[in-house]
N, C-alpha and C positions, 0 to 999 in steps of 0.2 A: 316276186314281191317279197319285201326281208320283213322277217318277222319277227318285231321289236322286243318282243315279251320270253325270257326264256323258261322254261320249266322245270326245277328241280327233278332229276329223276326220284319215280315213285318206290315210295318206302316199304309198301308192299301195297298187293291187291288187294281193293275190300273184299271181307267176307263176311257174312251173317253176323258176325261178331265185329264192330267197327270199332270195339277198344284197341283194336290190333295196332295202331298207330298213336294210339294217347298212352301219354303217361300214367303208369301205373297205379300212382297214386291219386288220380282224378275216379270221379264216380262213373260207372263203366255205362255208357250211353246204350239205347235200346238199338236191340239187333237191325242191321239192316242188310239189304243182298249185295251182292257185286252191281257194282254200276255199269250199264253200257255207255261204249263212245256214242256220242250224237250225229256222227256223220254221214253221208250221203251211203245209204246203203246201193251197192254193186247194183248197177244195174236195174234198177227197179220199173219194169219195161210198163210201158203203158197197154193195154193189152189192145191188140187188133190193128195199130196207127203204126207199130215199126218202128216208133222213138222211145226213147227214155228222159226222164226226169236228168238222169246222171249226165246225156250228151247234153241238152240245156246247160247244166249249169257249166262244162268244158269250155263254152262258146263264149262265157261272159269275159266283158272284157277287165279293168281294173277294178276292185274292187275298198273300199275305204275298211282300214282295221282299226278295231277298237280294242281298247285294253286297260282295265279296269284294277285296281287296287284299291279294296272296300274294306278300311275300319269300323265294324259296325258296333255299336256301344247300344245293346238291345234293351237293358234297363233301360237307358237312357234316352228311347227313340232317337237316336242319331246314327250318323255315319260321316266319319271322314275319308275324301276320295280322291286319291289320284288318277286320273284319266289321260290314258295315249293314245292320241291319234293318228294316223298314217294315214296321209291325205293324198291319193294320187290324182294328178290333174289327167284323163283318159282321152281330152276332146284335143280342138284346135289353137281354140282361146288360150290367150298369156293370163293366170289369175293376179290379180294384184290387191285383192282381199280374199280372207275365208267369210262364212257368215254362218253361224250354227243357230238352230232354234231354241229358245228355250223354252219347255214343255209348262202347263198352266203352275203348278207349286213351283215351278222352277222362277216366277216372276213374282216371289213375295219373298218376307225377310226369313223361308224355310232354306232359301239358298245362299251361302255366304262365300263369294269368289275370293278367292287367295291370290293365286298364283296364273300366268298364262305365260310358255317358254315355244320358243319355236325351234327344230334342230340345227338352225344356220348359225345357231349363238345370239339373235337379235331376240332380243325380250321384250315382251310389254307386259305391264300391270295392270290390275284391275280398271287402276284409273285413267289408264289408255284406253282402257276399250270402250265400245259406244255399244251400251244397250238401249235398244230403242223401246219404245212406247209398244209395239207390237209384240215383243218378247224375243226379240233376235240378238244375239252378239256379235258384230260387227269388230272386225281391226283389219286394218290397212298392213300391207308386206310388205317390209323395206325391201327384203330380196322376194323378187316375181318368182310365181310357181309355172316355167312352161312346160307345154305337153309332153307328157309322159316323166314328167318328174314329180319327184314326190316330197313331202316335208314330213316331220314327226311333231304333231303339237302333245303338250303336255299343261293339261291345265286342272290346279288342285281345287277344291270347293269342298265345304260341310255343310253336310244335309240334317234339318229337323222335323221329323214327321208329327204330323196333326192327329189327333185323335178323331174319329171317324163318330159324328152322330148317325148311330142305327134308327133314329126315328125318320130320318129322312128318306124319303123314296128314293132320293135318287142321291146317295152320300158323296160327297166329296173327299180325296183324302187318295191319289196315287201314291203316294208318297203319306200313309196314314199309319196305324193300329189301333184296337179295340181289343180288348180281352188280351190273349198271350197269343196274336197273331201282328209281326209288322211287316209291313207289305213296301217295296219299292216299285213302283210302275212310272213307266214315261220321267224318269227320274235323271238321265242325264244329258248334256248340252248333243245336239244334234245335227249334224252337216246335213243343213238343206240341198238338195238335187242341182246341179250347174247345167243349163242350157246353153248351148254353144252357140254365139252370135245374139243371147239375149241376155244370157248372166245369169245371178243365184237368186232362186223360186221362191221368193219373200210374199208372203200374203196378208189383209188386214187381218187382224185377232177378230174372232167371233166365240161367242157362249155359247153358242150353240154344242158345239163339239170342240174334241179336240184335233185340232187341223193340221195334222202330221203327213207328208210325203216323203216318203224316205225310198232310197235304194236300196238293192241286197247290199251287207256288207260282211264281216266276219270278228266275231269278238269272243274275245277272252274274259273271264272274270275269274278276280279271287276275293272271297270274302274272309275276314278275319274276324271270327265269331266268338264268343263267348265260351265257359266251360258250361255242355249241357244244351245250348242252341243248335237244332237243326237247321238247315236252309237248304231253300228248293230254288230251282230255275229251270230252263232248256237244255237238257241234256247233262246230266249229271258225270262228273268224271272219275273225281278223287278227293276223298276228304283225310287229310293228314293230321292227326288231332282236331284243334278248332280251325283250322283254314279247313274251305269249299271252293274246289278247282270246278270251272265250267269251261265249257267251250260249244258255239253255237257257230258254223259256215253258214253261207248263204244264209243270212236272216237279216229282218230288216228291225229287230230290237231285241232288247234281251231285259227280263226282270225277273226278280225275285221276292222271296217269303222267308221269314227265317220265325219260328218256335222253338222254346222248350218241349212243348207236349205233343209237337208232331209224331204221329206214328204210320207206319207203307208200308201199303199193299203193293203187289207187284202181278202182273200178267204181260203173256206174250202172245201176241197176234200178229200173221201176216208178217213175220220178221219186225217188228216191232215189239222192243222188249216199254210196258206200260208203266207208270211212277203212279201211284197216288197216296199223297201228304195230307194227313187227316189227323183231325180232332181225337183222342179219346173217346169222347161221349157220343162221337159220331160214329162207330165202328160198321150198325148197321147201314148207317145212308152212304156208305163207303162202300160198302158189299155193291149196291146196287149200281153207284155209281161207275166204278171199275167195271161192271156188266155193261151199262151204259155206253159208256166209253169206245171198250170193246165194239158194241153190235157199230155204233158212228163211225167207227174206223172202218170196219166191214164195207157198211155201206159208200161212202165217202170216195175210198179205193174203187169200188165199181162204178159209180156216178160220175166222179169227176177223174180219178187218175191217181196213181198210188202215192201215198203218204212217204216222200224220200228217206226222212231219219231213219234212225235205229231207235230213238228213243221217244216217248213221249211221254212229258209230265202234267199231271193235276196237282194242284195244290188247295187247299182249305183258305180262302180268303178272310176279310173279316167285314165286309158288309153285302149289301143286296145283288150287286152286280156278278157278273162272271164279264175278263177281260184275257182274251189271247194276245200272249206276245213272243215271238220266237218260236222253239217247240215248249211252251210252259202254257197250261190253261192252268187260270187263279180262277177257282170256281165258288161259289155265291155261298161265304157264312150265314147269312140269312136263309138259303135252301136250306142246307146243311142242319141246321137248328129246326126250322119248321116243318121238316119233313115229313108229308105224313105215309108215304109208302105209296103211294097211286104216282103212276105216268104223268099224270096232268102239276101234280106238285110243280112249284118254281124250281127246285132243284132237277127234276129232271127235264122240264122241256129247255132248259140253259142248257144244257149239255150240247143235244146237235147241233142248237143256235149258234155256240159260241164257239165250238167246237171246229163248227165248218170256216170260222174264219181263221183256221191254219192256213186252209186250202184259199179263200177269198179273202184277199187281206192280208197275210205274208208269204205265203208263197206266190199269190197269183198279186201285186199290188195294183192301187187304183188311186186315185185322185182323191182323197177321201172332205177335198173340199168344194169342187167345181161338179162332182159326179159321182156322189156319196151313195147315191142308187145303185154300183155296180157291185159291192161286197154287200151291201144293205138286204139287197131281193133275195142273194144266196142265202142268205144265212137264217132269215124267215123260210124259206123256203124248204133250207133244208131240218128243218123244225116240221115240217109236216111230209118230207118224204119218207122222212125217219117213222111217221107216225106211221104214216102211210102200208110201211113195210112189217114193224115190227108189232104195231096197235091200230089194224086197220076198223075198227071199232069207234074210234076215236079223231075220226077224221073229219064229222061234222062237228064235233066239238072247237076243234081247230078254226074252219071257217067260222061257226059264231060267234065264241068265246076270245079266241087271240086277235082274227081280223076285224068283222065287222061290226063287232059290241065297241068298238073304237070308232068306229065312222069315219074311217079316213078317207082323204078328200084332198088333191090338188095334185100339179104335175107330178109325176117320177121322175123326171129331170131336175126338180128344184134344187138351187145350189143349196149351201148352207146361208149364205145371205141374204135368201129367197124365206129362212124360218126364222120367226120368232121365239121360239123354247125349245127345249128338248124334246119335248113332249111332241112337237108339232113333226121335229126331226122323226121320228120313232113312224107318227104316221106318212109321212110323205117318201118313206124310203122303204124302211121294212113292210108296211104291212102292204101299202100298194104295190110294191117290189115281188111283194110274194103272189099277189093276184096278178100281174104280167106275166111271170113266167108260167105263172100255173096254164093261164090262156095261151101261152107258146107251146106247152107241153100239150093241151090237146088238140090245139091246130096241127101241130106238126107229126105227133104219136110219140110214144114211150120210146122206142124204139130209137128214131131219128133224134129226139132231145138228146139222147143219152150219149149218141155221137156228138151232136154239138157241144155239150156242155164240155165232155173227154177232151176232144178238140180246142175248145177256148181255155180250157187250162193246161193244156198242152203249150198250146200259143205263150200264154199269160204269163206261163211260172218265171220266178224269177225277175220277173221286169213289171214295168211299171203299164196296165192294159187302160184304155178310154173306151167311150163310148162308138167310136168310127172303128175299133178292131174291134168290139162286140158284134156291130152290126154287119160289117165284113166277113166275120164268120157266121153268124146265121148264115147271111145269104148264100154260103157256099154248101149249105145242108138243107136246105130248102129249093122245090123247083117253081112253089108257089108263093115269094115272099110275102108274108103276113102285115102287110102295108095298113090295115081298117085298125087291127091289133095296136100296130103300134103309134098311130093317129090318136088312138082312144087317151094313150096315157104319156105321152112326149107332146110336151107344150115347143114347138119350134122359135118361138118367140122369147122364150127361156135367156135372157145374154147373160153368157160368161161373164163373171165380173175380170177386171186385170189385177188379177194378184203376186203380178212381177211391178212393182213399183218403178220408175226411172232409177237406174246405180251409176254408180259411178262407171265409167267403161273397162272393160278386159281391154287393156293399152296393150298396141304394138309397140314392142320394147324400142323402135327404132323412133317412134313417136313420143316418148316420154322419157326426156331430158334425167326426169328424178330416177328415173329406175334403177335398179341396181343387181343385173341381172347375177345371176347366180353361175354362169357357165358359156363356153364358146368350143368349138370345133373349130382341128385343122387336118385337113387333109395332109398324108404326109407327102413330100415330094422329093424327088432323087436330089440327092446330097444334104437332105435334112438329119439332124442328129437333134437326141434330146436337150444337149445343151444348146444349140442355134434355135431350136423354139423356145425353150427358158428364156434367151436372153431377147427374142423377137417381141415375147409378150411380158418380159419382163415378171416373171413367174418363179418358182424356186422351182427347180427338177423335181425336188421328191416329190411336190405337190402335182405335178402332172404323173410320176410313177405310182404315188397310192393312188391316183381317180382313178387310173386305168388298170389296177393291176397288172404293172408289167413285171414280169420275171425276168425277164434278159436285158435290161440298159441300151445293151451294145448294138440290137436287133431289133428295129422297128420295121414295120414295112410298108414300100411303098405303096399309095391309094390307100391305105388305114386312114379313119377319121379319128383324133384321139379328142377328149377333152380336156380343154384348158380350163380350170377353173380360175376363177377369182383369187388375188391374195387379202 
């Protein structure tokens, strides 16, 4: 796969001292360590099952590259963005549209499209493209993408962040700041998932959540920051002055945080070197947190199956939530501030919550609209195994206080368009989520859960898991399937809603007169020469010698297939 984005060789290593690279005459920014690569650490064996995380990800097939160039104007809550896409078509289907999502701030006037170029030279503008009602971008491809080719989109847009009400329970604001923290999340255009023989996974908008399906892909970011602004993300690389190099494999999103007054802590566990980006005034709830962290890591790796990076980052957000995306947890300015030193604090039961949705949610992905219960149950769940282990004291506080002082109530299968609020979401997924598997873990014992779970995120990583491979692997760790269990809290009457609308079809090029395909193959055959195919397809030579990189003119051989492009 060619990789669009190239990288300046680095200027030197960070070291404790990161003015090492800024000009001397700028004010000398606060120490910080050598940064680790973010990548698939060697081997990282699943213990007992004979596989690895690392052969998972060898197996995947094409993946979509992203590549980001970020002007960030931090007074200013903005950022202007250049975005590369490398869109490899992997399936059967001819594409003859893309369609990217756009994320909820992504469909108000915080986003202003500029520019959209495709590699073939065929352009469209803004005012080509068709944004729909649902938040999708839609354009039509003079030249079709077929299998296993690939195109490079390039589409420019400026972003303006909202300022985040802290009175609200539940703030809005991916794309926000508050104080001298500004936050991008879910912040840029998004290639929805392509089914082969049904099209691109368009679904109706719902408030409920935010209704994102994405696949692993691999992205680059550079931000261009300010004198004196920090910034955080997944896997930190190389900061050269005010530019911040990231790079994230396999991930299915990448975001960041950028301060003046961030300051990091650093630990290493488990071959995992730890980032955490904090407040000044937070120093102590930072201490604890980095503990925190730590022990969910610990645990996390024996429960479900080892954490692949090299790196993982926390950041200081700026309102109530905690949101994992990539390897980066943005964790809850509101903990942070309220902290009052006890386990049960919002700052610290967010942690494993949020935490475990590395493992459920980007590494292991799910349906997060049809079957929003599959990362939902982990992640409550793992909020009381964590108690479980480290504060078993505290574990009927869990049952009363987090699940049932809620009274939650209705299927575990509800879609999202099954809820009417968030609030309703919150009950119908986590906290009933976390009472089903609790009932699997003592039906089946400690023991055998701890296979299953290893096992389905073994299955899961990397790909996109539903509910028919959830239940597939139970049954393969179980001799008694738990059939009464799972009666109690799967409504079968539940219907899928169809959140692939009718599209226009992935046309056989041979069936669509407009097309304009992009490429053709000729087998060579005895007594062909490059210039008898030039003139048969009426082609220039060079342009059949650069597609094919040929070195010898004179020396083709025969049964070679070359390609003929277009002129």
């Amino acid at each position: 796969m060619v990789r669009k984005f190239v990288w300046i060789t680095y200027c030197l290593l960070i070291t404790y001292n990161m003015s090492s690279c800024v000009d001397s005459n700028l004010a000398t920014p606060q120490p910080l360590p050598t940064f680790v690569s973010p990548g698939i650490r060697d081997k990282p064996v699943l213990e007992g099952d004979g596989n690895s995380t690392y052969q998972i990800v060898s197996q995947l097939g094409a993946i979509t590259n992203y590549t980001f160039d970020v002007s960030l104007d931090y007074a200013g809550h903005s950022a202007k963005v250049i975005q590369l896409v490398e869109v490899v078509n992997p399936g059967t289907d001819v594409w003859n549209e893309l369609v990217f999502y756009l994320p909820p701030d992504l469909q108000t006037d915080q986003f202003v499209l500029s520019e959209v170029k495709i590699q073939d030279g065929v352009e469209a503008s803004a005012t080509q493209m068709q944004v729909t009602p649902d938040g999708f971008l839609n354009f039509q491809l003079s030249k079709y993408i077929k299998p296993k080719e690939s195109r490079l989109i390039t589409i420019t847009y400026g972003l303006e962040a909202t300022q985040v009400d802290l009175a609200s329970l539940s703030p809005v604001g991916d794309i926000g700041y508050s104080g001298d923290v500004l936050q991008f999340v879910n912040w840029y255009p998004q290639l929805v998932p392509y089914r082969d023989g049904i099209g691109w996974v368009r679904w109706p908008d719902v408030g409920v959540n935010w209704p994102v399906v994405t696949e692993v892909s691999d992205y680059k970011l550079l931000v261009r920051a300010t004198d004196g602004v920090v910034v955080a993300s997944g896997g930190p690389i190389e900061r050269r002055g005010n530019d911040w190099h990231f790079q994230m494999e396999n991930a299915r999103s990448i975001a960041f945080s950028a301060s003046p007054n961030y300051e990091l802590k650093t630990k290493t566990e488990a071959g995992v070197t730890i980032y955490l980006f904090h407040l000044p005034e937070d120093s102590y709830a930072g201490d604890d947190v980095l503990e925190a962290v730590t022990r969910s890591l610990v645990l996390f790796n024996d429960s479900y199956g080892h954490y692949p990076y090299r790196s993982l980052v926390i950041a200081q957000n700026h309102y109530r939530s905690s949101i994992a995306s990539g390897g980066l947890l943005l964790h809850s300015g509101q903990g942070f501030d309220n902290y009052s030193g006890q386990p049960d604090s919002l700052l610290m039961v967010l942690v494993p919550l949020t935490l475990s949705e590395l493992w459920w949610g980007e590494l292991v992905g799910y349906d997060t609209i049809t079957e929003p219960w599959i990362g939902a149950s982990f992640a409550m769940y793992s909020e009381y195994l964590y108690l479980e282990k480290y504060y078993p004291d505290m574990e009927e506080w869990f049952w009363s206080d987090r699940i049932d002082y809620w009274q939650p109530d209705g299927p575990l299968n509800s879609t999202v368009y099954d809820m009417n609020n968030r609030q309703e979401m919150l009950q119908n997924t986590y906290r009933i989520g976390a009472r089903f598997l609790h009932e699997l873990r003592n039906d089946m014992g400690k023991n055998k859960f701890r296979s299953f779970t290893r096992d389905l995120f073994r299955r899961g990583s990397f790909r996109i898991m539903d509910a028919n491979a959830f239940f597939e692997t139970l049954r393969s760790h179980t001799t008694d399937y738990p059939e009464e269990i799972i009666t109690r809290y799967f409504d079968v009457n539940i219907k899928m809603p169809d959140i692939i609308p009718a599209l226009t079809p992935a046309y056989n090029l041979v069936q669509s007169p407009t097309a304009t395909p992009v490429q053709r193959f000729h087998e060579v055959q005895t007594g062909d020469t490059l210039t008898s195919i030039s003139i048969q397809y009426e082609v220039p030579m060079q342009m059949i010698i650069d597609r094919n990189r040929i070195l010898d003119p004179a020396s083709i051989q025969i049964g070679s297939k070359l390609i003929v492009p277009y002129p």
